[in-house]
C-alpha positions as CSV (number, residue, x, y, z in Angstrom):
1,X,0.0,0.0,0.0
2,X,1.2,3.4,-1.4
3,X,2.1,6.3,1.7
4,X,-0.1,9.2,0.2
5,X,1.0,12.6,0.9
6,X,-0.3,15.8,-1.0
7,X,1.3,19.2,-1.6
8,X,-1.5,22.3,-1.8
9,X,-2.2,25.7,-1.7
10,X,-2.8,28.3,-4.1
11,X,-1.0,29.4,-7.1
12,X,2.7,31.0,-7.5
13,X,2.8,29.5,-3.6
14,X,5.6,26.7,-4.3
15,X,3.6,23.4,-4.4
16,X,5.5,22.5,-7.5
17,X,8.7,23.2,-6.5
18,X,8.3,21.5,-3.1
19,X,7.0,18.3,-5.3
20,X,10.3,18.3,-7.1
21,X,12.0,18.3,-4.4
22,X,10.2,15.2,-2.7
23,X,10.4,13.1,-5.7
24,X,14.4,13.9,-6.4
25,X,14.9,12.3,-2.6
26,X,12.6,10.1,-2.8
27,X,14.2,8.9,-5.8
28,X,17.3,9.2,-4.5
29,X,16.5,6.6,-1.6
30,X,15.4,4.1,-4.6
31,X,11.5,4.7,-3.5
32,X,9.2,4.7,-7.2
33,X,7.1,7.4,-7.1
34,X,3.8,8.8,-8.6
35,X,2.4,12.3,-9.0
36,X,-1.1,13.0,-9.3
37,X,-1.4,17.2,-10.1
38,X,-5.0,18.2,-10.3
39,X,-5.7,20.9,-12.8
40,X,-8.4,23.4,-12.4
41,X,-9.1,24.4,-15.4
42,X,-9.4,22.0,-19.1
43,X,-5.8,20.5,-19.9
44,X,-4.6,19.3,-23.7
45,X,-2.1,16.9,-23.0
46,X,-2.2,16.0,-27.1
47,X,-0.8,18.3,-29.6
48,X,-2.6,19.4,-33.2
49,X,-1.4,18.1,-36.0
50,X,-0.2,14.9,-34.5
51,X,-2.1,11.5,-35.4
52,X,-3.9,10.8,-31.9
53,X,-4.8,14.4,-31.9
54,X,-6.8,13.9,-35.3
55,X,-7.9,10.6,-33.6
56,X,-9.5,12.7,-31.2
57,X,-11.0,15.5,-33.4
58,X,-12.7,13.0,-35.3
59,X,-14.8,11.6,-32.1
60,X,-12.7,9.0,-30.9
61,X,-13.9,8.6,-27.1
62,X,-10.2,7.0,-26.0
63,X,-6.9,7.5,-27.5
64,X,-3.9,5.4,-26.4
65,X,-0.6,6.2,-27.1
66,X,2.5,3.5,-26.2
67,X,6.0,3.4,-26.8
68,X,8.5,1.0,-26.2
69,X,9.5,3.3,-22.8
70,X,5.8,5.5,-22.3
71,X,2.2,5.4,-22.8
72,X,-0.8,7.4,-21.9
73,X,-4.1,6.8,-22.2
74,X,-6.5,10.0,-23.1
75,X,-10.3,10.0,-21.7
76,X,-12.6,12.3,-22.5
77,X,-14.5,12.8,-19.1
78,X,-13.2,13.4,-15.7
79,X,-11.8,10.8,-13.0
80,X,-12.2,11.3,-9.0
81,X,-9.0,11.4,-7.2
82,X,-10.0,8.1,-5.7
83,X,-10.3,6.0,-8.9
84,X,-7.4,7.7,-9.7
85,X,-5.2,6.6,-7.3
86,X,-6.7,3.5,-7.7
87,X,-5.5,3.2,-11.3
88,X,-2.2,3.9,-10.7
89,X,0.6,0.6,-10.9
90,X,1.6,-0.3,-7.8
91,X,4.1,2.6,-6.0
92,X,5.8,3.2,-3.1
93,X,5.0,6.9,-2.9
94,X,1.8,8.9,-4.5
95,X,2.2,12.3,-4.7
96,X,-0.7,14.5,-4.9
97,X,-0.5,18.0,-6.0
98,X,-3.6,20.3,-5.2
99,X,-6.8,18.4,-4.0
100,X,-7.3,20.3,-1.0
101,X,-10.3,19.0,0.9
102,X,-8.5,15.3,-0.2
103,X,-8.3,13.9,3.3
104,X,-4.2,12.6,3.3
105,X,-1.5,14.4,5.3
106,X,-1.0,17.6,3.5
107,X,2.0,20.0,3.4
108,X,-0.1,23.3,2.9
109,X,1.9,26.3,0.8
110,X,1.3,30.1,1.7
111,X,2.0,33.1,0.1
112,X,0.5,36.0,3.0
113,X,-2.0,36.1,5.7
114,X,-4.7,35.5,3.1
115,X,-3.8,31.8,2.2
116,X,-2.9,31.0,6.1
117,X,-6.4,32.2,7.3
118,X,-8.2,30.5,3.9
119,X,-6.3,27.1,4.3
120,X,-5.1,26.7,8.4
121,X,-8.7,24.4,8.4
122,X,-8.1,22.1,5.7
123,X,-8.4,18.5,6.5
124,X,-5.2,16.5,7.5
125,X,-2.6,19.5,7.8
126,X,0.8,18.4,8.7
127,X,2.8,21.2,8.3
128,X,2.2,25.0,6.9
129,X,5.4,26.0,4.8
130,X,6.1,29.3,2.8
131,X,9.0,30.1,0.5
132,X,8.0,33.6,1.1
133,X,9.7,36.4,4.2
134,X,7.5,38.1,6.8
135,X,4.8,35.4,7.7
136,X,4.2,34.4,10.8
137,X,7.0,32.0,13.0
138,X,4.3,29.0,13.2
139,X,4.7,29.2,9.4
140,X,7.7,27.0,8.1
141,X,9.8,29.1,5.9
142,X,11.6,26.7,3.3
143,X,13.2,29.8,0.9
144,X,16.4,28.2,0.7
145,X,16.9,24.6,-1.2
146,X,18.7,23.2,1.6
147,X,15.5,23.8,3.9
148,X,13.3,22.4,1.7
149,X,15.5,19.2,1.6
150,X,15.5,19.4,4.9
151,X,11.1,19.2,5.3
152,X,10.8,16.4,2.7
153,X,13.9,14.5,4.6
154,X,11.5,15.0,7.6
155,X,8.8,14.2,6.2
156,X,10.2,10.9,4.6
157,X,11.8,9.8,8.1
158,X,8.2,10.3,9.3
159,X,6.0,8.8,6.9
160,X,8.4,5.5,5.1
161,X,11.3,4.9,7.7
């Protein structure tokens, strides 16, 4: 069984970069790794002018691309993040990026005093981390790459050792 830990806040507030940084040490410690990032708004992942992008156009419901290293699989309607994580191959580590009323330990990102006041009741809050100056001293302040190494080593000692 997969540890699930997600990675939220608000744009611009360093969720993505904080990801990164997980999955390079989590890779580094020979753990295999998945990344769920939810997406707000409509994402292409498929390209005009290519051939499963004409696939599409012309009212295919599922296009399926595979390689001898990749594949992907494109559905036209929405999946909850359950039967997501359910689909995934087995993993050591899922990574979720957004989902913020998901119920798993979260690492919540802030910009200001705004996004502490919005988020601080979220469900599952672990720790409140900002790559940002002048927030509170309750607030983690991971500016520096060496600190956030230093949360997702944490955070990895915590959760998988």
């Amino acid at each position: 069984m997969a540890i699930i830990l997600q990675i939220t806040g608000f744009k611009k507030s360093g969720k993505t970069t904080l990801t990164n940084c997980f999955v390079q040490q989590l890779k580094a410690q020979d753990y295999t790794v998945a990344v769920i990032k939810h997406d707000a708004h409509a994402f292409t992942i498929d390209q005009p002018g290519t051939d499963s992008h004409s696939f599409r156009e012309s009212g295919a419901d599922i296009v399926a691309l595979s390689s001898s290293s990749q594949h992907a699989i494109m559905v036209d309607q929405g999946i909850t993040l359950q039967n997501m994580i359910a689909q995934l191959p087995p993993t050591d580590v899922i990574l979720i990026e957004g989902y913020k009323e998901a119920p798993f330990p979260k690492i919540v990102m802030v910009r200001d005093g705004e996004d502490i006041t919005t988020l601080e009741s979220l469900p599952g809050i672990h720790t409140m981390a900002t790559l940002r100056d002048n927030l509170p001293a309750n607030i983690l302040k991971i500016s520096t790459q060496a600190a956030q190494v230093a949360l997702c080593q944490m955070i990895i000692e915590e959760f998988l050792q």
